[in-house]
N, C-alpha and C positions, 0 to 999 in steps of 0.2 A: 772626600775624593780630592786629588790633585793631582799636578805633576810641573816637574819642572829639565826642563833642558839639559841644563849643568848639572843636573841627580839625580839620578837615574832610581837613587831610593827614595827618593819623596814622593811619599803614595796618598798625605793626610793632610786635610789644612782646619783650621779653625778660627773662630773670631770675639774680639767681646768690644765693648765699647766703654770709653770712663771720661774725664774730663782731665786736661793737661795742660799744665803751665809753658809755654812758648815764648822765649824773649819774656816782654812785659804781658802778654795776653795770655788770658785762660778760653780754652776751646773743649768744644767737645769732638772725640780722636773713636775710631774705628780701627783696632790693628784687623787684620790679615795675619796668619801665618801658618806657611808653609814648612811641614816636616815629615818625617820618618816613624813620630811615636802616635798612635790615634790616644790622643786622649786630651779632655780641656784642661784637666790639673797638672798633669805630668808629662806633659810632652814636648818634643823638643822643637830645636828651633834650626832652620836653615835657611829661609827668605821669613824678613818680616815686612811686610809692606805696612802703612799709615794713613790715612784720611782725615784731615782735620776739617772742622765747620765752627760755624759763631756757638759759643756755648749755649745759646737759644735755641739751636736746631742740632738736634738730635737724629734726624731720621739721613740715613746715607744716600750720598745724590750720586742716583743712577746718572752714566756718562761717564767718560777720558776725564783721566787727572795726571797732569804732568807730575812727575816726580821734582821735588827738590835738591838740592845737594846738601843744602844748609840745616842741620836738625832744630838750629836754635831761631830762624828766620821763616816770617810768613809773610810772603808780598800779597797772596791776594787768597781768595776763599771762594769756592774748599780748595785746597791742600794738600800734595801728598807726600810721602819721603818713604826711602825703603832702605833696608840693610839688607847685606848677604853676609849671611857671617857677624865678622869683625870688617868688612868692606863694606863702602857706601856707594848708593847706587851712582852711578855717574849722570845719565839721565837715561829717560823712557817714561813710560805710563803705566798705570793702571786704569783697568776697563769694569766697572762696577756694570752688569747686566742686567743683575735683576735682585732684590732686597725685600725680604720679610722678616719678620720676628723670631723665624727658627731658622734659616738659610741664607745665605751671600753667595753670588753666583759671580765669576767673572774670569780674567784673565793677564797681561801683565806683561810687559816686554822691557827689557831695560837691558843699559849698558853697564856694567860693574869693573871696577878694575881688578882685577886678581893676581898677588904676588906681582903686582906691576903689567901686567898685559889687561887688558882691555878685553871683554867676555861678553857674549850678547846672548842673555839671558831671556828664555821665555819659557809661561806656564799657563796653565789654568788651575782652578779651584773653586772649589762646591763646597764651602765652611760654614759649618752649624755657628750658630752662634751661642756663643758661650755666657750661662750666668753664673 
């Protein structure tokens, strides 16, 4: 389940988690993402949203996360960064609600720039988590 503002076809979203190299640091990262196709192998992409944590902590922390602008910089932790597209998010947040082993529950509000205009993007989503 999902949805998002700017698209009006994004009906699906999904999640996995892995470990990612940042700058000089390796972390453990939570994508989010928002799409059109229901599926955790084949499906596409329209908002990807990010959460990163110390590579010790695995489990996703419920609570606001500021968006970053910088994909390759992390001032503090957790973390988070989003794209739309090929655009990057300008700022906003994501709202992690609620977290188990099979569901991600939350929601998401950011500013994106689009073809140069400035676009305030918001959504929710109910993302299985993908293994």
């Amino acid at each position: 389940m999902a949805s998002l503002t700017s698209d009006m076809l994004v009906r699906t979203s999904r999640s996995a988690q892995d470990f990612a190299t940042v700058g000089a640091g390796v972390y453990h990262r939570w994508t989010i993402i928002l799409g059109t196709i229901e599926s955790c192998t084949v499906g596409d992409t329209v908002l990807k949203a990010e959460v990163e944590t110390l590579s010790s902590d695995t489990s996703l922390p419920i609570g606001t996360h500021m968006f970053r602008t910088d994909p390759n910089a992390i001032a503090s932790l957790p973390s988070a960064y989003a794209s739309y597209g090929a655009n990057v998010v300008n700022s906003g947040t994501v709202t992690i609600e609620s977290a188990d082993n099979t569901y991600i529950y939350g929601s998401l509000s950011a500013m994106v720039s689009i073809n140069g205009v400035d676009t305030a993007v918001t959504g929710q989503f109910g993302a299985p988590v993908c293994h």
